[in-house]
N, C-alpha and C positions, 0 to 999 in steps of 0.2 A: 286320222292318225291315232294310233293308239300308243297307250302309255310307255311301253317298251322301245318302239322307234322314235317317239320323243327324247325320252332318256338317251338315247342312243345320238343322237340328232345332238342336244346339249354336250356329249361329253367329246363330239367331235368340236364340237364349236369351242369348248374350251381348251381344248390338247390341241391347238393350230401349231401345223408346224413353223419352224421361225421362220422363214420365207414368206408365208402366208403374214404372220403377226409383221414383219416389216412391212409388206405392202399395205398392211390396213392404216399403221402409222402414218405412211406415206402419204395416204390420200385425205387422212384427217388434217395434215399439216396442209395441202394444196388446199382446204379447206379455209383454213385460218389466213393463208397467203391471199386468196381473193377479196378478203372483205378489209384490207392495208388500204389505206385511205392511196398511201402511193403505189398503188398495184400496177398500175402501168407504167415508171418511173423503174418500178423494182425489179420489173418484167423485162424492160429493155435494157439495164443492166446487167442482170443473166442474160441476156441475149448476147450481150456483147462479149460480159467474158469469155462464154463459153463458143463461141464462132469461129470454127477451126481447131481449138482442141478445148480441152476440157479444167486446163491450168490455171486460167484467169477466175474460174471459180474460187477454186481457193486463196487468192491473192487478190479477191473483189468484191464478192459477196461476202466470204466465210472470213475476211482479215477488214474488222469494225472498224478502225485506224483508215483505212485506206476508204471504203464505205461511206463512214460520214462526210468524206471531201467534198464529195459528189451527190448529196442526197439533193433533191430537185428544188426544195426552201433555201439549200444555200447558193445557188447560183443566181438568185434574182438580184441579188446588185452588183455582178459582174459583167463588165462588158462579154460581147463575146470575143475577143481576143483573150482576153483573161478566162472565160471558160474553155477556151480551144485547148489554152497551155495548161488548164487545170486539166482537162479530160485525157493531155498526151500524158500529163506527170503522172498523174493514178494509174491508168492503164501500163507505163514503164515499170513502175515499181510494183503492182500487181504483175507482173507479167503476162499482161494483156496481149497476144498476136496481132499483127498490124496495129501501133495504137495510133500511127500519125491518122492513117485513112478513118479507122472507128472514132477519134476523137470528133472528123469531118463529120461524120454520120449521125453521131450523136447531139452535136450541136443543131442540127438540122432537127432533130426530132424533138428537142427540148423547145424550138420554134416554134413547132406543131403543135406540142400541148399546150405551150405558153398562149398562144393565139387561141385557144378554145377556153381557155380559163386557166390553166395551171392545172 
């Protein structure tokens, strides 16, 4: 390579256009989100809100208030009745799609990790 397509090479890499510069954000952040000690906890939470439409995103993961209810360390000393109605209440006021069934689902999955260690 010589000096000229170098030069050339750098000034496109730094002139991204912003399309490009948000996806490289993008993928630095799914970076950061893998090594969340709760990566799998936080995974099936966006999973859930976003199942069917894309709503419960904002009113689950992106709304801290409603988030912390449900983080995976605060359910260990509730029964699961008391998790079921916590995971219908968040999901209600998130506006969660289906939350009676997802809260079913979710309880079940919290059993899963729970029984491999938490």
């Amino acid at each position: 390579m010589n000096i000229q397509t170098f030069e050339n090479l750098l000034n496109i890499l730094s002139n991204l256009p912003t399309f490009m510069q948000k996806k490289l954000e993008e993928l630095k952040r799914a970076k950061d989100l893998i090594n969340r000690p709760d990566f799998i906890w936080h995974i099936l939470l966006q999973s859930f809100a976003t199942m069917g439409n894309s709503r419960g995103f904002e009113g689950l993961i992106l709304n801290k208030s409603n988030y912390d209810r449900v983080t995976f360390d605060k359910l260990t000393l509730l029964t699961d009745e008391q998790i079921l109605n916590l995971f219908e209440s968040v999901f209600k006021d998130a506006k969660v799609r289906m939350p009676t069934l997802k809260a079913k689902w979710l309880l079940k999955n919290y059993h899963i990790i729970n029984s491999i260690g938490g």
